[in-house]
PDB file as gemmi writes it, atoms N, CA and C in Angstrom:
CRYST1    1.000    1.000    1.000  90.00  90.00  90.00 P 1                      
ATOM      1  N   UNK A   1       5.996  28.211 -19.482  1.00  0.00           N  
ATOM      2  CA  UNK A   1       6.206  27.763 -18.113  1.00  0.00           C  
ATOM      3  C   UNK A   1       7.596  27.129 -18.024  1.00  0.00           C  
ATOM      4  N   UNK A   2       7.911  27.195 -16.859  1.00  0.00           N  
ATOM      5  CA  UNK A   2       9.431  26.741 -16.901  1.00  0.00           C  
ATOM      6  C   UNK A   2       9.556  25.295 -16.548  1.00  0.00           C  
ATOM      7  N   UNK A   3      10.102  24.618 -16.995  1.00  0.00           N  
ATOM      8  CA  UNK A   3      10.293  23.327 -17.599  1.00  0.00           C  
ATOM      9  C   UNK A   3      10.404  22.580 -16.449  1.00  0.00           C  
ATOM     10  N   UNK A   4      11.606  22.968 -15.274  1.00  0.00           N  
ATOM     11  CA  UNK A   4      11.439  22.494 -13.741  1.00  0.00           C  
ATOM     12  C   UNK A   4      10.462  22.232 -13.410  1.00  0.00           C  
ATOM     13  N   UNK A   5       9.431  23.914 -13.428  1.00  0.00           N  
ATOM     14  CA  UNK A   5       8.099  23.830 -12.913  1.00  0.00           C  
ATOM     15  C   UNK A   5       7.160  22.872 -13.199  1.00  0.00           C  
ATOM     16  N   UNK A   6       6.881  22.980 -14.467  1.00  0.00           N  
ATOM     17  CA  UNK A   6       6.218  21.958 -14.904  1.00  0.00           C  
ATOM     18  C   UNK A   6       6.239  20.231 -14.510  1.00  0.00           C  
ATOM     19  N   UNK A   7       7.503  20.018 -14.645  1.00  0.00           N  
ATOM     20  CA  UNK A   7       8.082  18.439 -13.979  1.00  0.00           C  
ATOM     21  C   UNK A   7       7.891  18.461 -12.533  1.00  0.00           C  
ATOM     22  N   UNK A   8       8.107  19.481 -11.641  1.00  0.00           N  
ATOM     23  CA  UNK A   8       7.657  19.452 -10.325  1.00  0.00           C  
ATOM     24  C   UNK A   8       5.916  18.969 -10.012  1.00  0.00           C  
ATOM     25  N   UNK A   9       5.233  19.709 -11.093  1.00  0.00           N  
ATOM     26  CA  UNK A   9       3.827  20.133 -10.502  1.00  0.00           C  
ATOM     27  C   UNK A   9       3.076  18.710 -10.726  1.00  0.00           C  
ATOM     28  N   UNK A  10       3.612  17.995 -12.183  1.00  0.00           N  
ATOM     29  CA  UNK A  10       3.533  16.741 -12.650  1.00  0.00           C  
ATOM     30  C   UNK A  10       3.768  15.455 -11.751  1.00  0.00           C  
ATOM     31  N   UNK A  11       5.147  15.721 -11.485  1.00  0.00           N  
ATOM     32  CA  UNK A  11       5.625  14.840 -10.158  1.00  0.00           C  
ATOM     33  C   UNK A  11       4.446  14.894  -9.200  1.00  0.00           C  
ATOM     34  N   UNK A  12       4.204  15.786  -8.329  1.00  0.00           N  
ATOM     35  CA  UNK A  12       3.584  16.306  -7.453  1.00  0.00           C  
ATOM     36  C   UNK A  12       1.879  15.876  -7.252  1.00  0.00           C  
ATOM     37  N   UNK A  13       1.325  16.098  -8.785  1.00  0.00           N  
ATOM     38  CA  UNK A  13       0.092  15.513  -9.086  1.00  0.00           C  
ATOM     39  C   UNK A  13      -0.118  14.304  -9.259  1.00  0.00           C  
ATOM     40  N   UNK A  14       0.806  13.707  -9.414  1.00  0.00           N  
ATOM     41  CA  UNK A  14       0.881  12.055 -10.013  1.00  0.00           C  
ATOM     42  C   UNK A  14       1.041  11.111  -8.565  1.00  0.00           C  
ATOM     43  N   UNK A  15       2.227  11.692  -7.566  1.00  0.00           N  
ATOM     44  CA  UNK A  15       2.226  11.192  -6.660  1.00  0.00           C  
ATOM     45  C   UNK A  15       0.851  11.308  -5.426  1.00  0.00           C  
ATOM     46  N   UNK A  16       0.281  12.793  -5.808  1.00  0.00           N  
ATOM     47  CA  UNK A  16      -0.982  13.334  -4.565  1.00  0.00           C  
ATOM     48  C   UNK A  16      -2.146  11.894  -5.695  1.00  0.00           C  
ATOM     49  N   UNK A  17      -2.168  11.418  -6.511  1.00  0.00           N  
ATOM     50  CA  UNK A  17      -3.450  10.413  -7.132  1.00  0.00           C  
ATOM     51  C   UNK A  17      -3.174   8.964  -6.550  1.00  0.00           C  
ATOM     52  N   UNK A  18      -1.631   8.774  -6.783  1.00  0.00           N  
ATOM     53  CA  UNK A  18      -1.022   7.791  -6.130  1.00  0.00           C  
ATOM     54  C   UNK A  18      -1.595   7.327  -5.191  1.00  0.00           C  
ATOM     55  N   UNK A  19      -1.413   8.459  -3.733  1.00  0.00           N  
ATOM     56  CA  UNK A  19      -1.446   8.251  -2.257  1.00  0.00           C  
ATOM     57  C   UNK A  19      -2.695   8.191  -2.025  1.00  0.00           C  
ATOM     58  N   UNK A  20      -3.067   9.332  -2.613  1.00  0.00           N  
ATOM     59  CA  UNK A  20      -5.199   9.546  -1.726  1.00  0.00           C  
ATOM     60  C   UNK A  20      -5.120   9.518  -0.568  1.00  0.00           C  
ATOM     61  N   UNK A  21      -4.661  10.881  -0.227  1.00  0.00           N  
ATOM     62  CA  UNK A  21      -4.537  11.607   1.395  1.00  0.00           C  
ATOM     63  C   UNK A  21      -6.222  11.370   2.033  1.00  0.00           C  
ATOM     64  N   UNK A  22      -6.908  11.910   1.005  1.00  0.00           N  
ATOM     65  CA  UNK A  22      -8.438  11.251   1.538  1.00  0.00           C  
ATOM     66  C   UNK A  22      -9.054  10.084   2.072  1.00  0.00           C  
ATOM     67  N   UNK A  23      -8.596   9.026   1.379  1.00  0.00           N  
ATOM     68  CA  UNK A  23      -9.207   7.655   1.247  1.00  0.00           C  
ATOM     69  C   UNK A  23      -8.179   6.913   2.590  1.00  0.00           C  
ATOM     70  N   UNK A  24      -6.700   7.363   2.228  1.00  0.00           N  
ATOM     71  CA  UNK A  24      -5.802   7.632   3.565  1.00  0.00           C  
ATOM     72  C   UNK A  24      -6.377   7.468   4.782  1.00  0.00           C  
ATOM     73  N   UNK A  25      -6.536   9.054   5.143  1.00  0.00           N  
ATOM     74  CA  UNK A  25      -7.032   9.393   6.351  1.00  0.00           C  
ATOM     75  C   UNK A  25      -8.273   8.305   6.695  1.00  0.00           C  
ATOM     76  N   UNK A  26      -9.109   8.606   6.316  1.00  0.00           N  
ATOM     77  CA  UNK A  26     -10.314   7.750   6.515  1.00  0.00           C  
ATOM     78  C   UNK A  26     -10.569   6.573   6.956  1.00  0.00           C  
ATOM     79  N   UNK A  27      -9.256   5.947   6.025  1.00  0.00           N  
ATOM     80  CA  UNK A  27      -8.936   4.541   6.646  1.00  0.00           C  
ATOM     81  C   UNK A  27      -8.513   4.502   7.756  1.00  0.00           C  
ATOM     82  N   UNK A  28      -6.985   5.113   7.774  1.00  0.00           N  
ATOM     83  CA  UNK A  28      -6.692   5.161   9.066  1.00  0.00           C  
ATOM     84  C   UNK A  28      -7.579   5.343  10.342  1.00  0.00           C  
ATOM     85  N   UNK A  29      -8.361   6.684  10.311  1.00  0.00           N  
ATOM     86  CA  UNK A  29      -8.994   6.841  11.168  1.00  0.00           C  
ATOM     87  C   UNK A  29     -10.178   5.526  11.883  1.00  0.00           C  
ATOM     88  N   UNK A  30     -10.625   4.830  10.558  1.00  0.00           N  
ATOM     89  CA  UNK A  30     -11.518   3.779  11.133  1.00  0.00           C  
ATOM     90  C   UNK A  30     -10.519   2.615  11.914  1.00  0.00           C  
ATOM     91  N   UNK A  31      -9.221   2.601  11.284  1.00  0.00           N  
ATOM     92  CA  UNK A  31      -8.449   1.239  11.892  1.00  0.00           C  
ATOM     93  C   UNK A  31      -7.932   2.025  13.512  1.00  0.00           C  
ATOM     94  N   UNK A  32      -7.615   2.848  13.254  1.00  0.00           N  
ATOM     95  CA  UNK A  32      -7.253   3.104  14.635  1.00  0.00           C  
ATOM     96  C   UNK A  32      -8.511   3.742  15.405  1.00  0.00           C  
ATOM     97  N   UNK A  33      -9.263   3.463  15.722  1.00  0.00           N  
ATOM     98  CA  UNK A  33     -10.468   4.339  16.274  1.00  0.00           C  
ATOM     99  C   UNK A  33     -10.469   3.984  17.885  1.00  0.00           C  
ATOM    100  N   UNK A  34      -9.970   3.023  17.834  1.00  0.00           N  
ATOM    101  CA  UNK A  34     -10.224   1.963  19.696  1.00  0.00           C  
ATOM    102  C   UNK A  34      -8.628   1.795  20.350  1.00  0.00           C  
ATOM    103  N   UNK A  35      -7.662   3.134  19.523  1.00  0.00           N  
ATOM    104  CA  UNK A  35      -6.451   3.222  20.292  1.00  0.00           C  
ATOM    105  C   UNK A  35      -6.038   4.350  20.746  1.00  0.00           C  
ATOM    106  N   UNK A  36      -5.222   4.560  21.935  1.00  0.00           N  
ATOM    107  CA  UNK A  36      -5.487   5.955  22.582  1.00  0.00           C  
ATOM    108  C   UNK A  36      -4.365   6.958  21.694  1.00  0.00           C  
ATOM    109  N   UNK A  37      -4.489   8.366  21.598  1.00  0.00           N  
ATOM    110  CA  UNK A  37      -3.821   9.706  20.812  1.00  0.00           C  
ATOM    111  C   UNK A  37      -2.245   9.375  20.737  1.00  0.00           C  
ATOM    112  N   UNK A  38      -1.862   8.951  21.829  1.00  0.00           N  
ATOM    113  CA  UNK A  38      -0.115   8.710  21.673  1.00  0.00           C  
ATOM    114  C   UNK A  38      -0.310   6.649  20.673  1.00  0.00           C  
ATOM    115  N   UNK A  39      -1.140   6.112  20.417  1.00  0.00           N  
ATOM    116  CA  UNK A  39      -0.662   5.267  19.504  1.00  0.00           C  
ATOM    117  C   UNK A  39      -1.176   5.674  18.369  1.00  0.00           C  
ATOM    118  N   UNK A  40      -1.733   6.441  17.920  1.00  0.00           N  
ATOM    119  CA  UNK A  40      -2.309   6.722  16.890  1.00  0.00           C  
ATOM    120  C   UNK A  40      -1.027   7.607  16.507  1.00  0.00           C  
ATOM    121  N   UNK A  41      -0.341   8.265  17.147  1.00  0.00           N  
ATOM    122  CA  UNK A  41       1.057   9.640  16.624  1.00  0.00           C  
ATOM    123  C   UNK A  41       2.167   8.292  16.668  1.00  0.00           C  
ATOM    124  N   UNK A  42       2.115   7.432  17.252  1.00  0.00           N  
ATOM    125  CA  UNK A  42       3.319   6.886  16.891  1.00  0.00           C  
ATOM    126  C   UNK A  42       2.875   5.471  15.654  1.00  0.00           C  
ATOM    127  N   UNK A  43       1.661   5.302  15.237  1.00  0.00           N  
ATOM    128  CA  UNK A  43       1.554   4.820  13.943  1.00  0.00           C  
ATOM    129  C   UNK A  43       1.900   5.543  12.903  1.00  0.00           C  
ATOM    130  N   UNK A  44       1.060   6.629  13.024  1.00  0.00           N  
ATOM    131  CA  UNK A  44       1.144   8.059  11.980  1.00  0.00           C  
ATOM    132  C   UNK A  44       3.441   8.290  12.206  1.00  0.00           C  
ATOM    133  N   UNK A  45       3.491   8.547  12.435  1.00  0.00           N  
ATOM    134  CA  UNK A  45       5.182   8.850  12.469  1.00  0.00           C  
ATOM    135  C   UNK A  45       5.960   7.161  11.778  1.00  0.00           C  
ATOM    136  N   UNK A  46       5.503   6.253  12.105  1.00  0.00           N  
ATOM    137  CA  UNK A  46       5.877   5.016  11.843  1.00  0.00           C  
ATOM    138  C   UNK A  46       5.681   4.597   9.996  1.00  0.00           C  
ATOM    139  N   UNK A  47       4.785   5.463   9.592  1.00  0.00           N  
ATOM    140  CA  UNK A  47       3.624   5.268   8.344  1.00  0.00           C  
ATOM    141  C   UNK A  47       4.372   6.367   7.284  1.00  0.00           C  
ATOM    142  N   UNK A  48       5.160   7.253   7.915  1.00  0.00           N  
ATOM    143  CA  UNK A  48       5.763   8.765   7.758  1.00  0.00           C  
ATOM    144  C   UNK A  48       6.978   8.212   7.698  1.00  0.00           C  
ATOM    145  N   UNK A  49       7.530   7.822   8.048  1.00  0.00           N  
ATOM    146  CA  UNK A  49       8.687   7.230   7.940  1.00  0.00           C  
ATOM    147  C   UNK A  49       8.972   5.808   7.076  1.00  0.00           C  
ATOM    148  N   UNK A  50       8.403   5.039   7.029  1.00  0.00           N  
ATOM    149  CA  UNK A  50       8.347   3.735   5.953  1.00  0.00           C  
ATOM    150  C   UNK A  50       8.054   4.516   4.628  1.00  0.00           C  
ATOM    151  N   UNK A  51       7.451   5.494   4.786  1.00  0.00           N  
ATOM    152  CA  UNK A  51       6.627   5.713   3.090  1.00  0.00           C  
ATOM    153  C   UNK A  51       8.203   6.789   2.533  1.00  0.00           C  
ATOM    154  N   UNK A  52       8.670   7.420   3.362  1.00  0.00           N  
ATOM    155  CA  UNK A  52       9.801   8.463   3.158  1.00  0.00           C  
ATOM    156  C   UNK A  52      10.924   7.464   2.677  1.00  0.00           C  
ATOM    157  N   UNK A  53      10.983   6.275   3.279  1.00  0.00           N  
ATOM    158  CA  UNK A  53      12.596   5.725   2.903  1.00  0.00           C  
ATOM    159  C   UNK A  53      12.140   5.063   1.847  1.00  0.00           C  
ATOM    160  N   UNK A  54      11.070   4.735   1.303  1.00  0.00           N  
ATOM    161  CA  UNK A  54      10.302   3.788   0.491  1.00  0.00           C  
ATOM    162  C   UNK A  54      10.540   4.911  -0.468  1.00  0.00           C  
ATOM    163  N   UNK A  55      10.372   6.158  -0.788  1.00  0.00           N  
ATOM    164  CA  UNK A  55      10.047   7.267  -1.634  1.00  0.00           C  
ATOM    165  C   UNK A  55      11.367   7.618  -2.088  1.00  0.00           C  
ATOM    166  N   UNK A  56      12.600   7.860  -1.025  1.00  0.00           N  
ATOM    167  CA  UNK A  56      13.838   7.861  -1.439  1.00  0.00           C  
ATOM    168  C   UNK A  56      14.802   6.886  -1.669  1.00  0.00           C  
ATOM    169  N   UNK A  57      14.209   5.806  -1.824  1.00  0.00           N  
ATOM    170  CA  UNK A  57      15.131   4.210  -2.274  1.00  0.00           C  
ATOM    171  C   UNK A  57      14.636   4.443  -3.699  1.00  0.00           C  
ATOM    172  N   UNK A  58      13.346   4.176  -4.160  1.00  0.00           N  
ATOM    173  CA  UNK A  58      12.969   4.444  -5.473  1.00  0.00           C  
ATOM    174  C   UNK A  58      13.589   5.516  -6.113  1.00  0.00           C  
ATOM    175  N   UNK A  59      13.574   6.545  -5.573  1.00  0.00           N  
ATOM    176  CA  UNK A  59      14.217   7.729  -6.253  1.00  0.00           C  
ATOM    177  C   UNK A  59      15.737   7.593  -6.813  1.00  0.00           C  
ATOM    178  N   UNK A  60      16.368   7.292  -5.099  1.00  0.00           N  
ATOM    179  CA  UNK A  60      17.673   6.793  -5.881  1.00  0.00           C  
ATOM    180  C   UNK A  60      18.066   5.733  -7.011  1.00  0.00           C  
ATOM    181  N   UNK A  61      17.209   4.879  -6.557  1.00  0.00           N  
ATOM    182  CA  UNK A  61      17.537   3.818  -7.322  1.00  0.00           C  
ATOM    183  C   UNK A  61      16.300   3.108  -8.445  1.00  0.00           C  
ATOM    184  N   UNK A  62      15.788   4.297  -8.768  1.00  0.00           N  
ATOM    185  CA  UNK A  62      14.588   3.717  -9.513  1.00  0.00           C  
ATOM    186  C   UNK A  62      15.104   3.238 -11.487  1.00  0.00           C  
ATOM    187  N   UNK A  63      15.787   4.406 -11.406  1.00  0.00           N  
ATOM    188  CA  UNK A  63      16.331   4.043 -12.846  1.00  0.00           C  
ATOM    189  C   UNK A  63      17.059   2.669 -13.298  1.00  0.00           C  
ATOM    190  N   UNK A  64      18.046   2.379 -12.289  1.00  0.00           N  
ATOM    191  CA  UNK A  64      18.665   1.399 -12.036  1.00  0.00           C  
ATOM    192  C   UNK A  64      17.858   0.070 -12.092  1.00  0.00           C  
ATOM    193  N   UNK A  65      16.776  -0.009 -11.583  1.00  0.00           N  
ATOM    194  CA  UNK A  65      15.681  -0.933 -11.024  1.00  0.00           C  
ATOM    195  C   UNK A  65      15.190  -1.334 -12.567  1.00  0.00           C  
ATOM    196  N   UNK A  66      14.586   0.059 -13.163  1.00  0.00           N  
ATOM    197  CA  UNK A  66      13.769  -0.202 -14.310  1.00  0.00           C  
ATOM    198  C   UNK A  66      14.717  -0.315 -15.309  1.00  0.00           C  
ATOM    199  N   UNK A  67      15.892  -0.183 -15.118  1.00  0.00           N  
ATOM    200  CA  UNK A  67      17.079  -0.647 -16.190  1.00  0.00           C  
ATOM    201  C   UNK A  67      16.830  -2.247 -16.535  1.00  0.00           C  
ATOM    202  N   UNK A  68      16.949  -2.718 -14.991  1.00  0.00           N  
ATOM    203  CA  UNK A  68      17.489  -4.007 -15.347  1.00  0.00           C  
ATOM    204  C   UNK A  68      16.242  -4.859 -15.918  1.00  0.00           C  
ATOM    205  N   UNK A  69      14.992  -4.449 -15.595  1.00  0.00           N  
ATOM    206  CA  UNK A  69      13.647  -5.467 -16.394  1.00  0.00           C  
ATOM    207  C   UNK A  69      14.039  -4.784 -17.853  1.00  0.00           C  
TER     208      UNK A  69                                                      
END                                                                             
């Protein structure tokens, strides 16, 4: 298998155990249950966006981070 691949699929699996798109949703769905479709898309986009800059700060700067401990 090609060596990329492998580190991708790894990455990929490690982060999908991380998150728990399941346990996720679920939650969400019970916390927002008593708010109308446009606040629920602009939590969800809000949640999508914190977790993205959160995902690419670490990335950039994760080595750096775990350098210095």
């Amino acid at each position: 298998m090609n060596p990329d691949l492998s580190f991708a699929l790894l990455a990929f699996s490690s982060l999908l155990a991380i998150v728990n798109p399941l346990s996720a949703a679920t939650i969400f769905l019970a916390l927002s249950a008593k708010q109308e479709p446009r606040e629920r898309r602009r939590a969800v986009g809000t949640g999508l966006l914190t977790a993205a800059v959160v995902l690419e700060v670490f990335a950039a700067a994760g080595g750096a981070i775990l350098g210095f401990f």
